[in-house]
Each structure stands twice: as C-alpha cells, then as structure tokens.
C-alpha positions as CSV (number, residue, x, y, z in Angstrom):
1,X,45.8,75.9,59.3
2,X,44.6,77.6,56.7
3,X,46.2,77.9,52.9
4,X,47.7,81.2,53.3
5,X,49.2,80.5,56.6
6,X,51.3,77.8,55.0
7,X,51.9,79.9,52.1
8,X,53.1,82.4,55.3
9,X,55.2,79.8,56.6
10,X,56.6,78.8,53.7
11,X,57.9,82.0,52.6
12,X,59.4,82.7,56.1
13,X,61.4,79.1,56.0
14,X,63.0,80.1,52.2
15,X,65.8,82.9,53.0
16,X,66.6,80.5,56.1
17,X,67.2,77.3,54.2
18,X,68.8,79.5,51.8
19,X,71.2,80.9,54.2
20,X,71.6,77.1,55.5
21,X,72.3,75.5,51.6
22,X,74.3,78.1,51.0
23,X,76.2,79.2,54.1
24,X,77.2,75.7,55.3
25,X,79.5,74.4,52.1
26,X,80.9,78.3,52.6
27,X,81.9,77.5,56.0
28,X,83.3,73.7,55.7
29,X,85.5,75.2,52.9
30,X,86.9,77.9,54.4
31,X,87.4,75.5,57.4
32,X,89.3,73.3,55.6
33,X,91.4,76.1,54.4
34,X,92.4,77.5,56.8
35,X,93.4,74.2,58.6
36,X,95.9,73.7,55.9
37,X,97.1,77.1,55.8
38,X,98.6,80.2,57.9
39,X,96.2,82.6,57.7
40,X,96.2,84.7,61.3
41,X,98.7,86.5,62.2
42,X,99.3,87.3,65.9
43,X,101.6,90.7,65.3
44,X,104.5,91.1,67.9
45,X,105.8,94.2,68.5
46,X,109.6,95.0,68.6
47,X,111.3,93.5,71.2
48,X,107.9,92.0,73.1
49,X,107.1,87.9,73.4
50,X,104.5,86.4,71.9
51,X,102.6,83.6,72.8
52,X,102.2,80.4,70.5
53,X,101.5,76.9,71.2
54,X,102.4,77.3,74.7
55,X,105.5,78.6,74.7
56,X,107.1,81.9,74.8
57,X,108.6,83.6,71.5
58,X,110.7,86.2,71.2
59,X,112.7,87.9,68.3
60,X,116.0,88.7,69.8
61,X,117.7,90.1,66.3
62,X,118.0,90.1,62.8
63,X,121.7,91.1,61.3
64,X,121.8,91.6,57.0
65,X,125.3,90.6,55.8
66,X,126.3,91.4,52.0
67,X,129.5,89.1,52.1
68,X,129.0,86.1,54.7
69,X,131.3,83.2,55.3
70,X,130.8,79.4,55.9
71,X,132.2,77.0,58.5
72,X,135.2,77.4,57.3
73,X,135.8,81.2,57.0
74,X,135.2,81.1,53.1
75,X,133.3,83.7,51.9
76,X,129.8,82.4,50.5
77,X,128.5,84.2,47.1
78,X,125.5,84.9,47.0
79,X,123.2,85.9,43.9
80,X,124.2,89.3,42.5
81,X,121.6,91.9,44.1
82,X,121.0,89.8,47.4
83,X,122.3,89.8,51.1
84,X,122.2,87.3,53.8
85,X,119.5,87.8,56.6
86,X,120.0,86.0,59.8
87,X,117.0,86.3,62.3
88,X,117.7,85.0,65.7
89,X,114.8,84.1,68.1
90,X,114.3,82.6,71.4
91,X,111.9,80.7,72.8
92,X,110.7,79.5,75.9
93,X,108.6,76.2,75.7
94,X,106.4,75.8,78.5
95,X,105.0,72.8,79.8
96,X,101.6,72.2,77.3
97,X,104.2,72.8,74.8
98,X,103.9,70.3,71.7
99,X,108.1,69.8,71.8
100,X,107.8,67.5,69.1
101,X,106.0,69.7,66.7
102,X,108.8,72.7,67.4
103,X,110.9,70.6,65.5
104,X,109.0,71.1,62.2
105,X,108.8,74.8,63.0
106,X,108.6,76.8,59.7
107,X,110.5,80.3,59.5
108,X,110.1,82.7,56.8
109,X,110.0,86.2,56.0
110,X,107.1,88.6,54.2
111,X,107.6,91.9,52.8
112,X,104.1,94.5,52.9
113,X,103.4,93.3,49.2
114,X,103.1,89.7,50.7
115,X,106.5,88.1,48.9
116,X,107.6,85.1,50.9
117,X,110.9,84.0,51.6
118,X,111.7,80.6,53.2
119,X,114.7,79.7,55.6
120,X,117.3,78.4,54.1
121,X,118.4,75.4,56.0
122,X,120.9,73.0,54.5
123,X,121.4,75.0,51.7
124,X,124.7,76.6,49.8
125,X,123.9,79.8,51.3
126,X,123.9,78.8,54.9
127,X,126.3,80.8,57.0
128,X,128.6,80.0,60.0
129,X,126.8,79.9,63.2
130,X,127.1,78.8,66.9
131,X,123.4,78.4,67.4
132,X,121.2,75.3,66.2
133,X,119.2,76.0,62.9
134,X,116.1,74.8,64.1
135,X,112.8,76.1,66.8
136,X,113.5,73.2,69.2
137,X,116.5,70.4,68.1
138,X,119.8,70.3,66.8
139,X,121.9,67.2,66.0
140,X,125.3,68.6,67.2
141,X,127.7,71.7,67.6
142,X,127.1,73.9,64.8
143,X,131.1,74.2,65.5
144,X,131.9,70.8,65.7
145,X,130.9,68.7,63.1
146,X,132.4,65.5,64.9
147,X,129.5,65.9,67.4
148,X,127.0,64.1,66.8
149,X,124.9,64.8,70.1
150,X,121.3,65.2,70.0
151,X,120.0,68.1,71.8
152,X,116.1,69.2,72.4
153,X,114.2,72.1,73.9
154,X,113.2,71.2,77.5
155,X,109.8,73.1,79.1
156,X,110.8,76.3,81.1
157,X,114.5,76.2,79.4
158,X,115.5,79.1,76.9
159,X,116.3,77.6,73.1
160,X,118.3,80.5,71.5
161,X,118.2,79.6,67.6
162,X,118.6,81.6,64.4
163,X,117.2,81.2,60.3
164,X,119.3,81.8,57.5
165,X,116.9,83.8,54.3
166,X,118.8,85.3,50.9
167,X,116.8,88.2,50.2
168,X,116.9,91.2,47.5
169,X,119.0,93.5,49.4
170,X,116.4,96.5,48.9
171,X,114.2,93.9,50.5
172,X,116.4,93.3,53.4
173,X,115.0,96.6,55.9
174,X,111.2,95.6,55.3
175,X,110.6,92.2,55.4
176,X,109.0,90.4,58.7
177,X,110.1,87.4,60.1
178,X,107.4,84.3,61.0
179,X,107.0,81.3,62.7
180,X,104.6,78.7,61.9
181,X,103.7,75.3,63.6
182,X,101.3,73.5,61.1
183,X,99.7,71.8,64.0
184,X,98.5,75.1,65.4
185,X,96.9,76.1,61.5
186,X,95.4,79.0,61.0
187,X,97.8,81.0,63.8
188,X,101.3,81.8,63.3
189,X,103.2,84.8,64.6
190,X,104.9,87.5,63.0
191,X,107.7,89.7,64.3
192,X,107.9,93.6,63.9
193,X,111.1,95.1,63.5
C-alpha cells in the first residue's frame, strides 16, 4: 500500500472515530438520565385508557374544591389563593403487572409551563375520602380508621383510587395529572382533561 493510500485511509477513519469518541459518552449520559428520570410521556386523551406497565389506566375524574373537609367534617384551610384538586383514576393491573412497584406509584400534576405539583398524601391538606390514596394498596377503610386491613390490587381486578394536590386556583382548569412507576423510567403517562 502505498503512502497516500494510508494517508486515504486515515483521513476516511477520523470523522468516524470522531463520531465514536464523541457520540458514545453522549449516549451513556443521556442513558443514565433518562433511567433516573420521567422523561416520555405517553399522552391519554379524555376519557381513553392508557397502557403502562402492564396494566390498564384510566382517569375517571378530577373535582377542584375551594373549601374541603377532613374525616371528620371539619373544614380544611388551605393557603389563601389555592383550591383542593382530587384526581381519581382506575386501573386495571393485568397479569405481567409489577404489583409491587404500583405501590410506589408517583402522582402529580404539570401545567403547559412545566410547574409540578406533587400528591399530597399524609399531609394537613388531605381531604375525606372513601377510596385508598395509593395506585395499588391501602392499609384500611379510609372511613374507618379502626381497620387495619391490608388490601392490594389483584391482576384483572379494577383498583378505583384518587390523589389529593393544593394547587393555585387559576392553575386548577390547566394542569395535567401523571403517573409514574420509577421502575418503568423514562415512560410515564399523562392524562388530558
């Protein structure tokens, strides 16, 4: 081979290893980002199921109250300006359904500027409900606070539940609920309303 066919060669093989030296860290990075984080969305539309870890999703309503009450029919005040936003969902796990991982479920709501607001379970602000707090497991009547009976989500069975979020109220008609599993990071789902 002769001096300028290496030289040839050569200058072929530089914007590939390039691309490789380069592209490669860019690629483990955002790997690892994205394994830690939600960062897909699959978009439901109104009233439709989505699909997500096996299971069947749904969101069944949201209802904005201004002046809720606890377990005990008090009235719960809430930060001047905000309202109470309960977003009940149901879900239907099926049978490759991680049921263990439904009880870490995440629930929060975005607004189109990309604000965040977290459930608010166990909190001050937690209104009175007869449905279980929680994607896949309660401990108990939400009624009855003498029972102490452990309840799951079963494969094929509905699981009715709802989130509690304290919103601005002006933020209260655009924000769109979400539900995250950090085992199935990137993917999460998000509700249109």
């Amino acid at each position: 081979m002769t001096a300028s066919r290496r030289r040839l060669l050569c200058l072929l093989a530089l914007p590939v290893l390039a691309v490789l030296a380069l592209g490669w860290p860019t690629w483990q990075a955002w790997s690892h980002y994205a394994g830690l984080r939600p960062v897909f969305a699959t978009i439901v539309p109104p009233g439709a199921e989505g699909e997500y870890d096996g299971a069947r999703w749904r969101l069944l309503e949201t209802v904005v109250e201004r002046a809720p009450s606890d377990h005990l029919g008090r009235r719960i005040e809430l930060p001047e300006g905000a309202v109470s936003l309960l977003a009940r969902f149901k879900v239907v796990p099926g049978p490759t359904t991680d049921l263990e991982a439904l009880r870490l479920c995440e629930g929060r709501l975005r607004d189109p500027s990309g604000l965040i607001w977290t459930a608010n379970r166990l909190s001050a602000f937690q209104p009175a409900s007869k449905l279980p707090d929680n994607c896949g497991w309660s401990l108990g009547d939400p009624q009855n606070w003498m029972d102490m009976t452990e309840r799951k989500a079963t494969p094929g069975e509905p699981w009715t539940f709802e989130l509690n979020f304290v919103v601005p109220a002006d933020a209260a008609g655009r924000v769109e609920p979400e539900l995250l599993l950090r085992e199935q990071y990137p993917d999460y789902l998000r509700f249109r309303r």
